[in-house]
C-alpha positions as CSV (number, residue, x, y, z in Angstrom):
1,X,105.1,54.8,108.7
2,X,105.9,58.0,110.6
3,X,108.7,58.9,108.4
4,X,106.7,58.5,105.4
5,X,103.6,61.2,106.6
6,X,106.7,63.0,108.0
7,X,107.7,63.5,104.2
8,X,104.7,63.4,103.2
9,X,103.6,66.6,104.9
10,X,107.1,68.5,104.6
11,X,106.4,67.7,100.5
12,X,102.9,69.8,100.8
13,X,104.5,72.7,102.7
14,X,107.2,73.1,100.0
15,X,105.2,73.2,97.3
16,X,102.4,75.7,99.2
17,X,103.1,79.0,97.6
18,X,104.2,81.3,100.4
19,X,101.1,83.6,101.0
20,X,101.4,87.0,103.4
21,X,99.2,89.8,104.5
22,X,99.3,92.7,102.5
23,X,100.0,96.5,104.2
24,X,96.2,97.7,105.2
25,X,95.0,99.7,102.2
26,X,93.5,102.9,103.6
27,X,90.8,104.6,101.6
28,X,91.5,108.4,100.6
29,X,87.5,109.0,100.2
30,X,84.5,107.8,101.0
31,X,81.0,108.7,98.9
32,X,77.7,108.0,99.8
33,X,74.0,107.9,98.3
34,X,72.5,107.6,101.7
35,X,72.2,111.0,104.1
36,X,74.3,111.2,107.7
37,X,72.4,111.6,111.1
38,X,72.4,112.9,114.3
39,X,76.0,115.3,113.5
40,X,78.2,111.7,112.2
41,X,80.2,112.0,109.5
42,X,80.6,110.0,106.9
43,X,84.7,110.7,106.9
44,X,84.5,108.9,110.3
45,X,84.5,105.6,108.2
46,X,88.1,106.1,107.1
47,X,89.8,108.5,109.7
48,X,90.2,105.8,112.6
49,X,88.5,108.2,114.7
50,X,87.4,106.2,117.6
51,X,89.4,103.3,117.3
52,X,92.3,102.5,119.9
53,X,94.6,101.7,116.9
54,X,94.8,102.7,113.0
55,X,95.4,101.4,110.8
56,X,93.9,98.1,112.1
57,X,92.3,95.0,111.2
58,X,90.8,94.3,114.4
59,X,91.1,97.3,116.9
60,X,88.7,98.1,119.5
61,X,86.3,101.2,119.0
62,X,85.2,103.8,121.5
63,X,81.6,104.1,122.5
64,X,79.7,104.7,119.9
65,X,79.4,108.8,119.2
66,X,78.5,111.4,116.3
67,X,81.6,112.4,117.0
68,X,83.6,108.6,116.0
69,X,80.7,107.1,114.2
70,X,78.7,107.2,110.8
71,X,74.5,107.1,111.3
72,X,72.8,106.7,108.2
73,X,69.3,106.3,106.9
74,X,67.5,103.5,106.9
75,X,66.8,103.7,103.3
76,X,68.6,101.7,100.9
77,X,71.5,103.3,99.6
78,X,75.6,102.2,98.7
79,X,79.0,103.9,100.3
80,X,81.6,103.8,98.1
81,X,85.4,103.8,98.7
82,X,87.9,105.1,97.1
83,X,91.4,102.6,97.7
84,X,93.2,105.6,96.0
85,X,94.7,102.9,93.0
86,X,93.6,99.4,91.7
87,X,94.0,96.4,94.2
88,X,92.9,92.7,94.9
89,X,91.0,92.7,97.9
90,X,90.6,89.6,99.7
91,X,88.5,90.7,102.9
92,X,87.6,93.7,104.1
93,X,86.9,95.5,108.2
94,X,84.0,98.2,108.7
């Protein structure tokens, strides 16, 4: 019985496509329809400023600053990214 789940399971594995992480995609522009405040910058969503790594999926960020940060309205509005070609993206970090 063992052996049998034992081939059982090593028969899934081989036929699982082998699926990897892509390299991070780092925008080269950002464009927004909502206005920045308080001195923030709307570059700071793709520079890595305040972040203890970068590019990162999950890096730790500064206290929060103009200086590191993006403030926008609170009107409804849409940022757009520019990924600098045409890619399948399959999650996405803010």
């Amino acid at each position: 019985m063992k052996k049998s789940t034992l081939l059982k399971c090593a028969a899934l594995f081989l036929m699982t496509p082998y699926l990897h992480a892509q390299d991070i995609i780092n925008p080269v522009s950002a464009t927004t329809t909502l206005s920045a405040e308080f001195g923030s910058s709307l570059s700071n969503t793709i520079n890595g400023n305040g972040l203890d790594a970068f590019p990162s999926l999950d890096a730790a960020h500064a206290m929060t600053s103009p200086g590191n940060s993006y403030y926008a309205t609170n009107d409804m509005g849409s940022v757009d990214f520019d990924l600098g070609g045409s890619f399948l993206v399959d999650g996405f970090t803010f």
